[in-house]
C-alpha atoms as an extended CHARMM CRD file, in Angstrom:
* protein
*
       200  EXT
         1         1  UNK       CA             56.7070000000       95.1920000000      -42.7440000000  PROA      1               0.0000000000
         2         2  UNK       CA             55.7920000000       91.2130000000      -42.4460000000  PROA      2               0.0000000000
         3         3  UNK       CA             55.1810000000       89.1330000000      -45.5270000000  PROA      3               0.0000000000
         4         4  UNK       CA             51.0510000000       89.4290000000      -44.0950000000  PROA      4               0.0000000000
         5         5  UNK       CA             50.7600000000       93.0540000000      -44.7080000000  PROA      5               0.0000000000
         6         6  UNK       CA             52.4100000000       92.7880000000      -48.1590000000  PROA      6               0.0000000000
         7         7  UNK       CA             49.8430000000       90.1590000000      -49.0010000000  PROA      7               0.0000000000
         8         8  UNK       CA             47.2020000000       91.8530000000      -48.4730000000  PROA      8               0.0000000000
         9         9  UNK       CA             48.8010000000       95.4290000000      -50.0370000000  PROA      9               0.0000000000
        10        10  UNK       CA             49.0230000000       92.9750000000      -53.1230000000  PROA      10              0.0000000000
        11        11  UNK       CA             45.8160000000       91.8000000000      -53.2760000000  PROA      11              0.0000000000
        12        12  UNK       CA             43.4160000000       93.8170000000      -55.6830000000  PROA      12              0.0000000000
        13        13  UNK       CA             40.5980000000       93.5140000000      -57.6770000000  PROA      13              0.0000000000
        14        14  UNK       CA             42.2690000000       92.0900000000      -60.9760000000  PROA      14              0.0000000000
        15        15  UNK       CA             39.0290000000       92.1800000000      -63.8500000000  PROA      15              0.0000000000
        16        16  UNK       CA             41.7300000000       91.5340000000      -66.8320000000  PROA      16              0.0000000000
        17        17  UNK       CA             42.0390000000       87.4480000000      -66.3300000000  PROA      17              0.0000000000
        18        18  UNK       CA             43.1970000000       84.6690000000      -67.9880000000  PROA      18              0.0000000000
        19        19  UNK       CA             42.6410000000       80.9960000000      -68.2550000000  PROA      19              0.0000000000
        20        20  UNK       CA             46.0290000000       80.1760000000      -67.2650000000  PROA      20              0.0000000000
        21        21  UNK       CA             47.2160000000       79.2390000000      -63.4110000000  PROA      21              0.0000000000
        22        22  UNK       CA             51.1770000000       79.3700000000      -62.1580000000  PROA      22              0.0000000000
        23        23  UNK       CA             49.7700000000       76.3430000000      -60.0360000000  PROA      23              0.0000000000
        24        24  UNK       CA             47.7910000000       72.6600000000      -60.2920000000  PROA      24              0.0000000000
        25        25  UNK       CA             44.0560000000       72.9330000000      -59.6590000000  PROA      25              0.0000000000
        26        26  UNK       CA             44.6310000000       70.5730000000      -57.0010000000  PROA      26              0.0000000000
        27        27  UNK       CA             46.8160000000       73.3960000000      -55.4190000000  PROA      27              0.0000000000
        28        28  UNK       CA             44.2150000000       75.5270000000      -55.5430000000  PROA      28              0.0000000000
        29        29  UNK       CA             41.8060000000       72.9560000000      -54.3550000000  PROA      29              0.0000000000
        30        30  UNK       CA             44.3970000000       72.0640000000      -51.3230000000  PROA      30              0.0000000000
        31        31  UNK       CA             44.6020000000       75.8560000000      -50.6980000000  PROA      31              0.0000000000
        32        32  UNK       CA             41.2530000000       77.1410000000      -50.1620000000  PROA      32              0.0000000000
        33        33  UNK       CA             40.0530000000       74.2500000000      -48.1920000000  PROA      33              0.0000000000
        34        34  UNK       CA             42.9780000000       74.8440000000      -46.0830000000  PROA      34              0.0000000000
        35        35  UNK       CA             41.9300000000       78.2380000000      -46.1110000000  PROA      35              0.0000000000
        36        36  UNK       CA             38.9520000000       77.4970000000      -45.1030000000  PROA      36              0.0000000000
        37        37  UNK       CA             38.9330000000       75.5230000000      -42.2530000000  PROA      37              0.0000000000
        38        38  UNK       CA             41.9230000000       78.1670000000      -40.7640000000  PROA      38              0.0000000000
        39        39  UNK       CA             39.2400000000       81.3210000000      -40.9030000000  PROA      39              0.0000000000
        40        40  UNK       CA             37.8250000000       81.6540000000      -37.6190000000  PROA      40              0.0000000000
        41        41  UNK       CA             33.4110000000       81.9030000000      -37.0470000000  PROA      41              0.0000000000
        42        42  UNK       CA             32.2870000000       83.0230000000      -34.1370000000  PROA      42              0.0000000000
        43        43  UNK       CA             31.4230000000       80.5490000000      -31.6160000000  PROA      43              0.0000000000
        44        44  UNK       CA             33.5000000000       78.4190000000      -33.6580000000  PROA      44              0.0000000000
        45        45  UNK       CA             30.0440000000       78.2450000000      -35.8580000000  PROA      45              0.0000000000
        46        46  UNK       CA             32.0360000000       77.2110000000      -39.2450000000  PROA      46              0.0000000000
        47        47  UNK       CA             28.7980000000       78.7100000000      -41.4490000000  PROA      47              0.0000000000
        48        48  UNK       CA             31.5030000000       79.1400000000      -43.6780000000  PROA      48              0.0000000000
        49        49  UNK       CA             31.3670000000       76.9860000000      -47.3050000000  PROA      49              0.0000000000
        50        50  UNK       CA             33.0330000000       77.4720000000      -50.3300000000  PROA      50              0.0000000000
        51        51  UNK       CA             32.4030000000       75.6140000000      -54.1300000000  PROA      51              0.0000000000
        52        52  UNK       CA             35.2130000000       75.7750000000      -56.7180000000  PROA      52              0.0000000000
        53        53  UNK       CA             34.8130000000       75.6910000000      -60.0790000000  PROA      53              0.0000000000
        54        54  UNK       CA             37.3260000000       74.8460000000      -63.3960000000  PROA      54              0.0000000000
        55        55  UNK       CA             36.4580000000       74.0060000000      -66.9670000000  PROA      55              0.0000000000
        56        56  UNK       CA             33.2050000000       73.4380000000      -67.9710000000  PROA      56              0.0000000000
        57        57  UNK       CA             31.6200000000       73.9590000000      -64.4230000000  PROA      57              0.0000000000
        58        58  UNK       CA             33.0860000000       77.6510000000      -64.2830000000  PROA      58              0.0000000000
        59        59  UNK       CA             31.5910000000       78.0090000000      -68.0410000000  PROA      59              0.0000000000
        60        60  UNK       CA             28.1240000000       77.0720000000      -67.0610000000  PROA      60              0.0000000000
        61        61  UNK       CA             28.4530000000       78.9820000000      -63.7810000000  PROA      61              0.0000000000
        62        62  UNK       CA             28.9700000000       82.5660000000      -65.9960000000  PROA      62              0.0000000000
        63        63  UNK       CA             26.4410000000       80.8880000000      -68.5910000000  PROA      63              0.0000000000
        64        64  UNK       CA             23.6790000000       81.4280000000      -65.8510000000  PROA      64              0.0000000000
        65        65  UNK       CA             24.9200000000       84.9970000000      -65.4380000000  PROA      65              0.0000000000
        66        66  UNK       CA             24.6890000000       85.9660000000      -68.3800000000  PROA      66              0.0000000000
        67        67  UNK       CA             21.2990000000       84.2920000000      -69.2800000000  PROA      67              0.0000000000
        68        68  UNK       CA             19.8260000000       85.6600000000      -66.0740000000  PROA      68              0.0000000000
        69        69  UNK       CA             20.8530000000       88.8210000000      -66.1030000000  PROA      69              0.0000000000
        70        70  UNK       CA             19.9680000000       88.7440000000      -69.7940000000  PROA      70              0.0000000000
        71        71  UNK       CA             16.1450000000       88.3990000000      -68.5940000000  PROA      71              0.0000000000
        72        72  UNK       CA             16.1990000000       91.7710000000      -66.2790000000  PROA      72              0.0000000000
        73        73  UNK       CA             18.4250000000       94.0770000000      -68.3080000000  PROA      73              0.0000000000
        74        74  UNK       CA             16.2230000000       95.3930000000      -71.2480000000  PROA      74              0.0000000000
        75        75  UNK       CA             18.4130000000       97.6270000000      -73.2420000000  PROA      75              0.0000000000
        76        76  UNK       CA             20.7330000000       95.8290000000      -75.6190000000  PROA      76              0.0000000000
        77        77  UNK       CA             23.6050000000       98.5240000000      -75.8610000000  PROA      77              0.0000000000
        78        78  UNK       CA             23.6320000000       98.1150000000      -71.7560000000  PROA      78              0.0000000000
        79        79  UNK       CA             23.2350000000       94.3600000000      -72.2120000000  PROA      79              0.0000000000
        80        80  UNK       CA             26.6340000000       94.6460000000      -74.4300000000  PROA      80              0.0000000000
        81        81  UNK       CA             28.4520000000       96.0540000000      -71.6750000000  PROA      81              0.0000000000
        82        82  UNK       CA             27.0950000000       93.9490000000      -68.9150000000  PROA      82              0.0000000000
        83        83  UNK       CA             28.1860000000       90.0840000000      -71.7570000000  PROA      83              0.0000000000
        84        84  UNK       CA             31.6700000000       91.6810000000      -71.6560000000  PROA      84              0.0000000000
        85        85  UNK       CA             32.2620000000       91.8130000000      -67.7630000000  PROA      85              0.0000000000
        86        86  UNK       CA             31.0520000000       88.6300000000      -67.9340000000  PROA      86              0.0000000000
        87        87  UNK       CA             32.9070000000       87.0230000000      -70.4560000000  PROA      87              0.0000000000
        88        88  UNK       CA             36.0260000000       88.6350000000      -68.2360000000  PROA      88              0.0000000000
        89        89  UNK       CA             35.1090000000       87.0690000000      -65.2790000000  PROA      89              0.0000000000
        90        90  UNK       CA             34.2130000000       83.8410000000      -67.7420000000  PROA      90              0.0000000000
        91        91  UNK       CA             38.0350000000       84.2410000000      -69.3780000000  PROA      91              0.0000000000
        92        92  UNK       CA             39.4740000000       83.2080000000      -65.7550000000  PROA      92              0.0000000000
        93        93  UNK       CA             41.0400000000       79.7150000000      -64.4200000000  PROA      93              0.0000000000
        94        94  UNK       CA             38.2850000000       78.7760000000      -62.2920000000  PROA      94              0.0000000000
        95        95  UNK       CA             35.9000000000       80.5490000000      -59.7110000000  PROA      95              0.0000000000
        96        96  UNK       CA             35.0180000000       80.3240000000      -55.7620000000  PROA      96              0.0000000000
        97        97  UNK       CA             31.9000000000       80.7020000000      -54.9960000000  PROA      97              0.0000000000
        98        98  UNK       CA             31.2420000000       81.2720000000      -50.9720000000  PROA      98              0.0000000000
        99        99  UNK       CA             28.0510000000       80.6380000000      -49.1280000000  PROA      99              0.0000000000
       100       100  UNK       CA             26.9820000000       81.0000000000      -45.5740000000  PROA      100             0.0000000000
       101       101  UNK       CA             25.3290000000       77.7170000000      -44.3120000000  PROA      101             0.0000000000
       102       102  UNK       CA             21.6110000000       78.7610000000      -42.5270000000  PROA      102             0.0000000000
       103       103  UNK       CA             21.5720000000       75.9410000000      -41.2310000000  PROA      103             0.0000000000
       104       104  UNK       CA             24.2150000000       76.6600000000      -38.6890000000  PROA      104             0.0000000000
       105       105  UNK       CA             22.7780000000       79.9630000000      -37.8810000000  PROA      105             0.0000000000
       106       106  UNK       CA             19.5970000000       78.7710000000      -37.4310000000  PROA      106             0.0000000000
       107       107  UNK       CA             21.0350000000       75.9080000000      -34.8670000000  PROA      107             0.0000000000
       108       108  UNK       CA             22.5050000000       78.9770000000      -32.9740000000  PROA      108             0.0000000000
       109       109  UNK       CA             19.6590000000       81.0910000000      -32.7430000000  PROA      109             0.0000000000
       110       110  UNK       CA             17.9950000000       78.2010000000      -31.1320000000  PROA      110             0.0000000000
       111       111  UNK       CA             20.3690000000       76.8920000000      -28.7670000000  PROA      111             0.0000000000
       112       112  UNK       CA             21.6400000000       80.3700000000      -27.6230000000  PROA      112             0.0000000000
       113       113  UNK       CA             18.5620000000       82.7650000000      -27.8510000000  PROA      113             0.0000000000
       114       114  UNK       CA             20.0350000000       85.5720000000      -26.1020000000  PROA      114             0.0000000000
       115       115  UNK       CA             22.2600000000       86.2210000000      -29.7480000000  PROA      115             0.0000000000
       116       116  UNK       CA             19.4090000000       85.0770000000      -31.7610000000  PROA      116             0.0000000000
       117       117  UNK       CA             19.6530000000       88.4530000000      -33.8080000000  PROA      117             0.0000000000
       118       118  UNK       CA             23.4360000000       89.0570000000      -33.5750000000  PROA      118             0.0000000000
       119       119  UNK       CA             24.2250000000       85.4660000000      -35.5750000000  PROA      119             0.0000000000
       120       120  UNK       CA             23.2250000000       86.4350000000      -38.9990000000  PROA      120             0.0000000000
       121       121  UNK       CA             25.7440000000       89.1560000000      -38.5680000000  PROA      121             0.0000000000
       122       122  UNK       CA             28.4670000000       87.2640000000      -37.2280000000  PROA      122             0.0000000000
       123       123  UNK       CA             28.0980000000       85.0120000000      -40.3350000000  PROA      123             0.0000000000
       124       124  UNK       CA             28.5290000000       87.6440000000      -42.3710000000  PROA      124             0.0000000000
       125       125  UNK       CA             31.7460000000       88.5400000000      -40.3400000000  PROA      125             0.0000000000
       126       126  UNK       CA             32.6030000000       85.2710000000      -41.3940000000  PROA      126             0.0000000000
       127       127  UNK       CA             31.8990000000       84.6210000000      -44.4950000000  PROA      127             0.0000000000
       128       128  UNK       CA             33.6160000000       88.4550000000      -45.2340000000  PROA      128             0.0000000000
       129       129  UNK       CA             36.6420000000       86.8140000000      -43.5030000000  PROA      129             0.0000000000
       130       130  UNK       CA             37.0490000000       83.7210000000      -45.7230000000  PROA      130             0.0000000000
       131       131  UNK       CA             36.5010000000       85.5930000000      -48.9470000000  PROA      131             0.0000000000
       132       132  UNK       CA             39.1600000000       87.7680000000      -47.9870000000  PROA      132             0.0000000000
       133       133  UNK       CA             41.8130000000       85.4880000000      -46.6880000000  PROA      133             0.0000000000
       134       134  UNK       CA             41.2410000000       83.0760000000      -50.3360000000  PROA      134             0.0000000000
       135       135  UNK       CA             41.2540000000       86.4260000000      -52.2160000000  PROA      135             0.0000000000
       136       136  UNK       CA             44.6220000000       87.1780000000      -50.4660000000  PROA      136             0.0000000000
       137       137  UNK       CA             46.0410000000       83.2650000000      -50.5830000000  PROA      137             0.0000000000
       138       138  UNK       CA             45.0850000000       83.4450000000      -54.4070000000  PROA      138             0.0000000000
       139       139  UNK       CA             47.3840000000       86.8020000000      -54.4210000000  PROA      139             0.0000000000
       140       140  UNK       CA             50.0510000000       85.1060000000      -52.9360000000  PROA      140             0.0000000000
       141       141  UNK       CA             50.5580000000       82.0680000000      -55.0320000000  PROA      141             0.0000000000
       142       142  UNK       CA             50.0260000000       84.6210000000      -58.5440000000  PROA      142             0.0000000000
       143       143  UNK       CA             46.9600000000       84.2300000000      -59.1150000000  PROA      143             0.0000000000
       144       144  UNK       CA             44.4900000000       87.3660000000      -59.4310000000  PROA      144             0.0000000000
       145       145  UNK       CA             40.6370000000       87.7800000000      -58.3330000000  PROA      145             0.0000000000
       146       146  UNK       CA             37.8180000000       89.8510000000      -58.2600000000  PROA      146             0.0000000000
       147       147  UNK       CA             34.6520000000       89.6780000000      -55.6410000000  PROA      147             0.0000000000
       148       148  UNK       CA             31.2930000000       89.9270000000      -57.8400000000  PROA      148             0.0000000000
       149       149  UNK       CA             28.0560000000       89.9270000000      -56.4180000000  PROA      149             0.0000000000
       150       150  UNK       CA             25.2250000000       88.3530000000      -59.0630000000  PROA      150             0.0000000000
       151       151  UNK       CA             23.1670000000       86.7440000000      -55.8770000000  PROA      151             0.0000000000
       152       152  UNK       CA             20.4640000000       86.6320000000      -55.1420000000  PROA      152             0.0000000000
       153       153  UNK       CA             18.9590000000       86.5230000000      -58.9020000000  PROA      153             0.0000000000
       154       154  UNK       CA             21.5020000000       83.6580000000      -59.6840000000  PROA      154             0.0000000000
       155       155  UNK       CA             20.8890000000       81.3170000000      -56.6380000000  PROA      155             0.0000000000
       156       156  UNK       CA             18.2800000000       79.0560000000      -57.2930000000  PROA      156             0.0000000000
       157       157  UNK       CA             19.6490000000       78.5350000000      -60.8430000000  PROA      157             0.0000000000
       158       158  UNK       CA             23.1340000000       77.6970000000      -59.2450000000  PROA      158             0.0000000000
       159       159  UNK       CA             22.0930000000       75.6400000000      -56.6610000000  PROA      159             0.0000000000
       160       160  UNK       CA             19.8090000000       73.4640000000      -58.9960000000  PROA      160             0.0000000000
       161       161  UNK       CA             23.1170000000       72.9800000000      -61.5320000000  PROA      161             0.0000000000
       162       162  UNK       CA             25.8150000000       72.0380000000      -59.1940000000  PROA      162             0.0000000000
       163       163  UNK       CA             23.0630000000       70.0860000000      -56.4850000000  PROA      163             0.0000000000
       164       164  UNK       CA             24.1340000000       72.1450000000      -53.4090000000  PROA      164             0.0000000000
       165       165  UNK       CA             21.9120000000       72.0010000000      -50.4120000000  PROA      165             0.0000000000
       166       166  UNK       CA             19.1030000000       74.4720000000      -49.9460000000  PROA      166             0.0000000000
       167       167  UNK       CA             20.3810000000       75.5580000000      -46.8910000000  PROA      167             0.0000000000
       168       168  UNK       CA             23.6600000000       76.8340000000      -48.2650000000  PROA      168             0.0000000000
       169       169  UNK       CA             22.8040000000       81.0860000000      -49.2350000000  PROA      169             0.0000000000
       170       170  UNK       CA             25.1670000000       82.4570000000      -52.0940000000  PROA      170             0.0000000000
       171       171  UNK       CA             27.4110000000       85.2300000000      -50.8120000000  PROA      171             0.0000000000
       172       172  UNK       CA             30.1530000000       86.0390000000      -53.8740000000  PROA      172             0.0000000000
       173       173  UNK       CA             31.4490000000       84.8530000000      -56.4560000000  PROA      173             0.0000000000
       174       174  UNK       CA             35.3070000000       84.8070000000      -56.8590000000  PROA      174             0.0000000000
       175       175  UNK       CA             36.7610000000       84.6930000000      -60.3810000000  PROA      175             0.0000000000
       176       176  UNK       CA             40.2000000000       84.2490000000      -60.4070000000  PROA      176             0.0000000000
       177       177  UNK       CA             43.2770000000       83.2220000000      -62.8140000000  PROA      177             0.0000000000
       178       178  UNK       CA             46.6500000000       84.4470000000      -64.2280000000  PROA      178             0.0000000000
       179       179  UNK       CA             46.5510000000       88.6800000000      -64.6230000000  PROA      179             0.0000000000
       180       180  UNK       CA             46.4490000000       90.0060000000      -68.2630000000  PROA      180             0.0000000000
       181       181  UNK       CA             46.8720000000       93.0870000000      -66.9070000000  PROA      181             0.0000000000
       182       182  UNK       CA             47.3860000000       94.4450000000      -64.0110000000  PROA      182             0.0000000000
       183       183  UNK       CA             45.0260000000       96.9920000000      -61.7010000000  PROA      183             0.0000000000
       184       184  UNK       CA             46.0190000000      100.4760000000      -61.7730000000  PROA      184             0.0000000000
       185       185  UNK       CA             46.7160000000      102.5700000000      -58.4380000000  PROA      185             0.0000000000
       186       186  UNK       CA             43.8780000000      103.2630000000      -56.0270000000  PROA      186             0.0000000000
       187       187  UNK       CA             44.1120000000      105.9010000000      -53.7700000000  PROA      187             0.0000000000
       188       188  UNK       CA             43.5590000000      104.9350000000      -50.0190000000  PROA      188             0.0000000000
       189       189  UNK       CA             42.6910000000      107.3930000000      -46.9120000000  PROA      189             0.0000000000
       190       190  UNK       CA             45.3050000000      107.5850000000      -45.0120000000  PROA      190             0.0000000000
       191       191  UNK       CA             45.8010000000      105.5320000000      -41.6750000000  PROA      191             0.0000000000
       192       192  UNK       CA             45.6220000000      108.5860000000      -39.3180000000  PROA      192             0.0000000000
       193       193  UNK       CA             41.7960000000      109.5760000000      -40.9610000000  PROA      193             0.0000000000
       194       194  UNK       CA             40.6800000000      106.1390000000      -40.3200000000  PROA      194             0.0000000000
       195       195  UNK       CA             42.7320000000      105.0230000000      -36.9350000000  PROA      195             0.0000000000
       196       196  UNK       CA             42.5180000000      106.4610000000      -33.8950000000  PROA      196             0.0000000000
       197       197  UNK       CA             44.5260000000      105.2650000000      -30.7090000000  PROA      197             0.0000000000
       198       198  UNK       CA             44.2830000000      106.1800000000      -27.1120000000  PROA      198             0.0000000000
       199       199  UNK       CA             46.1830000000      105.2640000000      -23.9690000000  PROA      199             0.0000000000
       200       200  UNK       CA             49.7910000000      105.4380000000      -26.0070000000  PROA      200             0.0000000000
């Protein structure tokens, strides 16, 4: 089996995170824009952009989590359980955050009308493709993650703190550091349910 498939058998969703990193932020840093500019878009788009956060800027990123989300969820016993994930995801190294230029998109749909409605899909495809290759790169050098989903109620409240442009939409949030403790099994369907070949 190549060293590719074992990456990706060993990346899961790690929740139990700590602050600590078996590598420099500016590895990190070095390894996600690498990352990034390796994932193909279709087209050869690049809607594709990713933030990264450490120290106080991942702390004020789960800070506007927890206020917002604070404002919508009413009952305080469920509002306990919703501050700890938090504080989990807070307890990590640092945090990617992906978005999905429009802007690019919107470019597309104008220049090549014929796919106007097929591009907000294919950014998705892309934007599902970067998340997963980081989230697998982050795996390989040690370091566990988690995809979370606050958008859209944290967007306008992220992009005002950290001055991104308007055009960039929030896709997931990526909190990542050193594994406490590890993910149990997960059971998976097996290949033959969900492949099917012909012609062999």
């Amino acid at each position: 089996m190549s060293n590719f498939v074992e990456d990706l058998q060993n990346r899961r969703s790690q929740y139990a995170l700590t602050s600590a990193s078996p590598i420099s932020d500016q590895e990190i840093v070095k390894l996600v824009e690498d990352v990034t500019v390796a994932v193909p878009s279709a087209f050869n788009s690049q809607p594709q952009r990713a933030v990264v956060l450490f120290g106080d800027a991942n702390q004020k990123l789960w800070g506007i989590v927890k206020e917002t989300l604070r404002k919508v969820v009413n009952d305080e016993e469920a509002f306990k359980a919703t501050e700890a994930k938090i504080n989990s995801f807070a307890a990590g190294h640092g945090t990617v955050l992906f978005y999905d230029d429009t802007d690019v998109t919107k470019t597309l749909q104008e220049n090549i009308p014929a796919y106007a409605a097929n591009f907000p899909g294919f950014a998705r495809d892309a934007a599902g493709m970067l998340q997963l290759a980081v989230w697998t790169a982050l795996a390989d050098k040690g370091l566990g993650a988690s995809l979370q989903h606050y958008n859209p109620l944290i967007d306008e409240a992220v992009t005002a703190e950290f001055g991104l442009p308007a055009s960039w939409k929030l896709q997931a949030q990526m909190p990542f550091g050193t594994v406490a403790q590890p993910a149990g099994p997960v059971e998976k369907q097996p290949a033959d349910a969900r492949v099917k070949v012909f012609g062999l």
